[in-house]
C-alpha positions as CSV (number, residue, x, y, z in Angstrom):
1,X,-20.7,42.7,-6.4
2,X,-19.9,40.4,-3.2
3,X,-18.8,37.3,-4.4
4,X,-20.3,34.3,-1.9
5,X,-18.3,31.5,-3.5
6,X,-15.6,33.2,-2.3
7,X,-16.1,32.1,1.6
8,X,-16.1,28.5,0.7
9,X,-12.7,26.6,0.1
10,X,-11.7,22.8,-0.5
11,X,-9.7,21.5,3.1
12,X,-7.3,18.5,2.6
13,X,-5.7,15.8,5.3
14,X,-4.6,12.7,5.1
15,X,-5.3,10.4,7.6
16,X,-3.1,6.8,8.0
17,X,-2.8,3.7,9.5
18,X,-0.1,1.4,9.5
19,X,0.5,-2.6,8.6
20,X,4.0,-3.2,10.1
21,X,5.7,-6.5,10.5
22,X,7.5,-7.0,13.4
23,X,9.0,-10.3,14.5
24,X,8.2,-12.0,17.4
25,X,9.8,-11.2,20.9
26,X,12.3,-14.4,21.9
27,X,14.7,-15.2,24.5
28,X,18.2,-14.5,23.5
29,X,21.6,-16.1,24.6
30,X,24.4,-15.3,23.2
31,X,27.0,-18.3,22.3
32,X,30.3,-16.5,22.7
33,X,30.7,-12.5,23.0
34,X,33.7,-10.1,23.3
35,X,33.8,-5.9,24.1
36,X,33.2,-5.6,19.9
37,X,31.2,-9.0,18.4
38,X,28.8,-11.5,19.7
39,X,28.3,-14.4,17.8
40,X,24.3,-15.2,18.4
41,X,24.4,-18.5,16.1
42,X,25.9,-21.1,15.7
43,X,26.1,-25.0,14.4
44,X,28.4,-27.7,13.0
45,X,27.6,-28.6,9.5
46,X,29.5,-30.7,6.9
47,X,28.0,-28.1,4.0
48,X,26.1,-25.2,3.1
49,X,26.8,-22.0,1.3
50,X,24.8,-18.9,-0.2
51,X,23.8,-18.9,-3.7
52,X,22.0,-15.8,-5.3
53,X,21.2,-15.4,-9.1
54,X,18.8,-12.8,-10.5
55,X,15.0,-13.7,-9.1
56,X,16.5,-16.0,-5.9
57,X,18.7,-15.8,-3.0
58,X,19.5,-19.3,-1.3
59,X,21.2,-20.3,1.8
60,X,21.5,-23.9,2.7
61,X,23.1,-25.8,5.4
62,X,23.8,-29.6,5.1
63,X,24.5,-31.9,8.7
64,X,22.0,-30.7,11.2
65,X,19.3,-33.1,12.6
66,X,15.9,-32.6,13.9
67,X,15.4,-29.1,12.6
68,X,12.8,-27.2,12.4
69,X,10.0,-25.6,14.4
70,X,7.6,-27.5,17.6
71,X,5.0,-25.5,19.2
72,X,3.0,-26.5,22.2
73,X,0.9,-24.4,24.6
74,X,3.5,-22.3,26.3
75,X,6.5,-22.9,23.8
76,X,8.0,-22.5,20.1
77,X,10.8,-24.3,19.5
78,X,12.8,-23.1,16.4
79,X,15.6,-26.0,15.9
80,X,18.7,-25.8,13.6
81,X,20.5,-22.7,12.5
82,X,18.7,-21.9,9.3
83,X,15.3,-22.0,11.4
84,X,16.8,-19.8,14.4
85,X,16.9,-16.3,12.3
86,X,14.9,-13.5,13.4
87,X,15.7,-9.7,12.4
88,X,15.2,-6.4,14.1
89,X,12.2,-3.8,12.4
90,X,11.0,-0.9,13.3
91,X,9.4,1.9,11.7
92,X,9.0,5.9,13.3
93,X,5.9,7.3,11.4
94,X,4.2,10.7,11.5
95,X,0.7,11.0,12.5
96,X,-1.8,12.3,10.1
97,X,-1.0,15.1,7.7
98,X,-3.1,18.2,6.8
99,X,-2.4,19.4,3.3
100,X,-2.4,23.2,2.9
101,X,-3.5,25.8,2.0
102,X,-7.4,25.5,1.6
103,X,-8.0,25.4,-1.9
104,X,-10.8,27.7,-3.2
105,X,-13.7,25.9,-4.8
106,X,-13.2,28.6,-8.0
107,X,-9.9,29.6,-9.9
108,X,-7.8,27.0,-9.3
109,X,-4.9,26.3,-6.1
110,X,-2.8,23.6,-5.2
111,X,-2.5,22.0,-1.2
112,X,0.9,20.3,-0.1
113,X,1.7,17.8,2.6
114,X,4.4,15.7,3.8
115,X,5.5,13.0,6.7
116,X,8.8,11.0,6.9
117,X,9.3,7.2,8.0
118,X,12.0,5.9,9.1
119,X,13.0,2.3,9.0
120,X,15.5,0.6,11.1
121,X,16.4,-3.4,10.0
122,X,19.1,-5.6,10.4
123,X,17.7,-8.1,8.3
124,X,20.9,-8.6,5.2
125,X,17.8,-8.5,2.6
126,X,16.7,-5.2,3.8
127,X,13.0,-4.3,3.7
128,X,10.2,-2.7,1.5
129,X,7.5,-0.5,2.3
130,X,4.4,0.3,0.3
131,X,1.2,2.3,0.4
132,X,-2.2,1.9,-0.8
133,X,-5.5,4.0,0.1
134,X,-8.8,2.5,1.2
135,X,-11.0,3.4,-1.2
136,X,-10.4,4.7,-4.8
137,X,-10.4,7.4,-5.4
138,X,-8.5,8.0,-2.4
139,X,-8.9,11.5,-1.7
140,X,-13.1,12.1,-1.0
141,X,-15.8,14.2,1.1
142,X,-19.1,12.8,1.3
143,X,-20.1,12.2,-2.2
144,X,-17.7,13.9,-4.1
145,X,-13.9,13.6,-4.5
146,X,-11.0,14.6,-6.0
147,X,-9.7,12.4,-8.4
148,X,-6.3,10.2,-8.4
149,X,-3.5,11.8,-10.1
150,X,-3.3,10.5,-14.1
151,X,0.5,9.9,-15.3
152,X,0.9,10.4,-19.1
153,X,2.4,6.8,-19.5
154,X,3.4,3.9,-17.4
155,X,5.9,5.7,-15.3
156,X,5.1,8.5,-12.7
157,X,5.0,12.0,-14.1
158,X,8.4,14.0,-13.4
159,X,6.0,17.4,-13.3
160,X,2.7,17.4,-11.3
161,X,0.2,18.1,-14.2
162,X,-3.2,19.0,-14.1
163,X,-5.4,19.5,-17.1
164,X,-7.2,23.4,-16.3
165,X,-11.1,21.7,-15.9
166,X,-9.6,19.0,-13.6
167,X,-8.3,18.2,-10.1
168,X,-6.1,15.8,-8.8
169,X,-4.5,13.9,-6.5
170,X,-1.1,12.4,-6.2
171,X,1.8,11.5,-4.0
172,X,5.8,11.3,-4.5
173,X,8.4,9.6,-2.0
174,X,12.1,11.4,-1.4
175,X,15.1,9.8,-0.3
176,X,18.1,7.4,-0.4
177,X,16.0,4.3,-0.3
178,X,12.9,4.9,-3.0
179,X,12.0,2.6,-5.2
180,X,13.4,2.9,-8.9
181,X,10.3,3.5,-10.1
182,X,10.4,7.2,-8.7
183,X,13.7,7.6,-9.4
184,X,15.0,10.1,-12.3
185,X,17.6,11.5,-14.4
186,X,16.4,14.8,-14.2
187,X,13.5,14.9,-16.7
188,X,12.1,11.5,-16.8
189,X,11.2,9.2,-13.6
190,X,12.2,5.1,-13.6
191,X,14.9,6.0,-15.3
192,X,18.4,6.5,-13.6
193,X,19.2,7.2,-10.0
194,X,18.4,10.8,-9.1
195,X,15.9,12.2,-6.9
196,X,14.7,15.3,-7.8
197,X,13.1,17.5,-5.6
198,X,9.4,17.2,-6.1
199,X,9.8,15.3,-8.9
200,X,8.3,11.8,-10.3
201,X,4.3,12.1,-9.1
202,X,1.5,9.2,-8.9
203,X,-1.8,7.8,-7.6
204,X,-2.0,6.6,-4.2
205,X,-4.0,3.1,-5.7
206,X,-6.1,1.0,-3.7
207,X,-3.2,-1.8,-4.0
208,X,-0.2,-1.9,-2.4
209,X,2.5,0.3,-4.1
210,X,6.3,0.0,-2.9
211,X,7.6,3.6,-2.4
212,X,11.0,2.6,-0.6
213,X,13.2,-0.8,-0.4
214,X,16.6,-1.7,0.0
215,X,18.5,-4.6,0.1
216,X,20.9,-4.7,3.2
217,X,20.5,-4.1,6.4
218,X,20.6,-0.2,8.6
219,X,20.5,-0.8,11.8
220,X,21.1,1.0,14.5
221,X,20.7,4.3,12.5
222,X,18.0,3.4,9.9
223,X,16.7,5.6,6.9
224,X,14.2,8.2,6.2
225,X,11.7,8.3,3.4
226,X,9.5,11.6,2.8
227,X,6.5,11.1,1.6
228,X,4.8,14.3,-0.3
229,X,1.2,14.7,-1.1
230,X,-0.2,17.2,-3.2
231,X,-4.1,18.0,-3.9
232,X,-4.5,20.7,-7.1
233,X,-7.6,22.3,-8.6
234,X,-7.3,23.9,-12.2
235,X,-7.8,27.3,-12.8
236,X,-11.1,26.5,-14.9
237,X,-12.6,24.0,-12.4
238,X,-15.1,24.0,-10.0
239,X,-14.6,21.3,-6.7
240,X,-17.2,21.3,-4.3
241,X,-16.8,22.9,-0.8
242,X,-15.9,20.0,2.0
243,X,-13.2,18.6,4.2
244,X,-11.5,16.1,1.8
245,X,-9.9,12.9,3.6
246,X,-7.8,10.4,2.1
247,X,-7.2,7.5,4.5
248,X,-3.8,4.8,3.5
249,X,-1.8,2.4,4.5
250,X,1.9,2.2,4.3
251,X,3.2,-1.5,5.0
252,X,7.0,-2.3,5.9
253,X,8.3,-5.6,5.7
254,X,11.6,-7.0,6.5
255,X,12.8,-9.2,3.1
């Protein structure tokens, strides 16, 4: 017996776009420099300090007059030390990413993917980045789709798990800087400071979802994040034949 449903599989990519915030270009000058330092700012002030506690972070400086910022046609004018702070972001990102292999539309089969960005910052609060898709559920072709991945609880799922009649979608970030969230102890994910190798899995929402942050600065070298995605059909389900795209956003923004 020749078996059509054989010819037709399930193709996966993800296609995305990017949100970056970058600060503006300015003149620089530098105040006083030597062969190692270069001292960008600075200003006489009779007070000021940094204070942090758990939700805030404040830095104040008392003495200066006329600060802030004046704008006119051809000008921005940034006055007094506290208003002249500007930090370095930039982001390397891969281009879109074709999970694989096909997946047949019978018996079941499973599609990876992955892209790494890298962020570079010398802002002291670091940066965050997050992704969200454009349309929930975020992987579809035409009318039909394949579902978001479903975590058993709150917290991401430390195994990828799909129920046999099912198929889903889900993504999980690697590296030094991912959010605690995704972070394990070897069985369980938001829960101590491991990374396990595709470990910790979860829906690519239609909101903004941090994936990576830190809180000081990397520059010149910055850090990668890995991003994997993985599409899987059960064994007992049937997923209709198409090109499935999933289109998101990751935005990075300097804290």
């Amino acid at each position: 017996m020749y078996d059509r449903s054989a010819q037709f599989f399930v193709r996966t990519s993800l296609a995305l776009s990017f949100a970056i915030l970058l600060s503006a270009p300015i003149a620089e000058a530098y105040v006083a420099s030597s062969s190692s330092y270069r001292l960008e700012e600075d200003s006489i002030n009779i007070a000021g300090g940094l204070s942090t506690s758990t939700n805030y972070r404040l830095e104040d400086t008392v003495g200066e007059d006329a600060s802030g910022t004046s704008t006119s046609a051809t000008y921005k004018l940034k006055a007094g030390y506290q208003q002249m702070r500007d930090v370095y972001l930039a982001v390397t990102a891969p281009g879109n990413i074709t999970l694989a292999p096909n997946i047949p539309t019978t018996g079941g089969g499973t599609a990876n993917g992955q892209g790494a960005w890298t962020v570079i910052t010398d802002s002291p609060s670091g940066y965050t980045a997050a992704i969200r898709a454009s349309a929930a559920p975020a992987l579809v072709s035409g009318v039909n789709n394949i579902p978001n991945y479903v975590p058993s609880g709150a917290d991401p799922d430390f195994a990828f798990s799909t129920p046999a009649a099912s198929a889903r979608f889900g993504f999980t970030p690697e590296g030094t800087d991912i959010a605690t969230r995704f972070r394990d102890n070897g069985i369980a994910c938001n829960a101590g400071a491991g990374d396990t190798a595709n470990a910790c899995w979860d829906a690519i929402a239609a909101t903004d979802k941090t994936f990576s942050s830190r809180t000081s600065a990397n520059h010149p070298s910055g850090i990668a994040t890995t991003i994997k995605f993985r599409a899987v059909s059960g064994a007992s389900n049937t997923q209709a034949a198409g090109v499935y795209t999933a289109t998101a956003t990751i935005t990075v923004l300097a804290r």
